[in-house]
N, C-alpha and C positions, 0 to 999 in steps of 0.2 A: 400442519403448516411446515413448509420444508426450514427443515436446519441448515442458519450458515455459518461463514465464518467470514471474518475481517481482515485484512492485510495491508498495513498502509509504508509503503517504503518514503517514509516522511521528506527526507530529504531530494530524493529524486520528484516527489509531486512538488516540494514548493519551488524546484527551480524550474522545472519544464510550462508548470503554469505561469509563472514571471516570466521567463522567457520565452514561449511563445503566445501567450496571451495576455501577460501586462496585470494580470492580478494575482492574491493570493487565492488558497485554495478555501471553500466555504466548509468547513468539517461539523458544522452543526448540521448544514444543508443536507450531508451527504448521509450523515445519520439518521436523518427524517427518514433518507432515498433508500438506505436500505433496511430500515425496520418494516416498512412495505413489499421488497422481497420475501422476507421471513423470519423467523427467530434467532436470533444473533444469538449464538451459542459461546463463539472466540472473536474478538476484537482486540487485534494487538497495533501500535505502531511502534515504528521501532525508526530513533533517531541517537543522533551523534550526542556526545555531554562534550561542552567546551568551558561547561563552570557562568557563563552569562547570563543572569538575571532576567531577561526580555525570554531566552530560549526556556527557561526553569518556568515563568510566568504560564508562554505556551505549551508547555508539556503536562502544566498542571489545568489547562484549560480540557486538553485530550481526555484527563481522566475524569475529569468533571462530564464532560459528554457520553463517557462510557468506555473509552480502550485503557487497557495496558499498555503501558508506556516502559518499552524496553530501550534500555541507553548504552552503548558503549561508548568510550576513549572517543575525540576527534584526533588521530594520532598524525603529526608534522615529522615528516622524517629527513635524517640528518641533510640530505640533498634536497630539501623543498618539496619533497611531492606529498603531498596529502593522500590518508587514509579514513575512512569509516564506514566503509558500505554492510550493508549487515545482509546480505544475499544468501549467505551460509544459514545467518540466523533463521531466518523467513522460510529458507526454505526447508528446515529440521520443523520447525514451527509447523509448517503445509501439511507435511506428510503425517505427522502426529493427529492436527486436526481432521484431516481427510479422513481419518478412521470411523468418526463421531459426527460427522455434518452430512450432507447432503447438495453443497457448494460453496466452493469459493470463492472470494472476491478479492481481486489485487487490486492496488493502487498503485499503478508505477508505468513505466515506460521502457522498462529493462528488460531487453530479449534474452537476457540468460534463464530469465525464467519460463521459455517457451520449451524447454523439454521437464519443468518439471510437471506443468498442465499435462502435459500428456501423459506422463507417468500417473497423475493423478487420476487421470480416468481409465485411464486403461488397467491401473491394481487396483484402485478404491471404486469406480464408477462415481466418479465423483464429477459434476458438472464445472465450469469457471466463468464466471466475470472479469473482466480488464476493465479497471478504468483509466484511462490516462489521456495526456494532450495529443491531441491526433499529430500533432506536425511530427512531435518529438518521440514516439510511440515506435519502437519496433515493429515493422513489418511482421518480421516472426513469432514476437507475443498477439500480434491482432492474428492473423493466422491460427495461433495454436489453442486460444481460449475459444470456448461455445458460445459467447457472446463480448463485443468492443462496445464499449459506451466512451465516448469522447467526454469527456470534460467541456463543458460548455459554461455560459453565465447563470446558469438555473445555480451553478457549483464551485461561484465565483465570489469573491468577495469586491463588489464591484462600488 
């Protein structure tokens, strides 16, 4: 059975499925969807901590389903512009797992991570999955993974 691994850029799948689809994302669903892929080796998601009770609730739902749940700071800086994307995190995370699996699977819609798919196949031979909202989806992540699965209501909490 091939080895995978998990990736869920938490914060960017719950706004792109609210925003262009009107629900939240179904993560029990998604878990069913890729224990059918293969042997889930790494399942991490990785979200913001703001100290909020409803977010603590959710995060303790993640690990109940199966991921590591990594958290950093939601950090407000002096000028209003918000921080917490964890892109660095995921992608130290990637390369480590790539060693040990046989595919990856993101969650997200962030084209910055369309050069590290390639770097993952081309040192590790390591295959990718994208899943994300098609509207809100970089061009360049559907491009650079070996496979795009759109988010649809199968992955909906409808």
């Amino acid at each position: 059975m091939k080895k995978i691994a998990l990736f869920v850029d938490v914060q960017n799948i719950y706004y792109t499925c609210k925003q262009s689809l009107g629900f939240n994302f179904n993560y029990n669903a998604f878990w069913a969807e890729a224990q059918q892929l293969g042997e889930i080796e790494y399942a991490f998601a990785y979200a913001t901590y703001r100290g909020d009770d409803k977010q603590t609730q959710f995060q303790n739902i993640l690990r109940a389903i199966g991921f590591e749940v990594k958290l950093k700071p939601y950090i407000v800086r002096s000028d209003g512009s918000k921080k917490g994307d964890w892109d660095v995190g995921i992608t130290i995370d990637m390369m480590e797992a790539a060693k040990h699996v046989d595919e990856v699977i993101l969650l997200s819609g962030d084209g910055d991570f369309a050069i590290l798919l390639a770097h993952l196949r081309n040192r590790y031979q390591v295959s990718s999955k994208v899943y994300g909202a098609e509207k809100l989806t970089a061009q360049l992540l559907i491009e650079s993974c070996d496979e795009f699965i759109p988010i649809d209501e199968r992955l909906l909490l409808t």
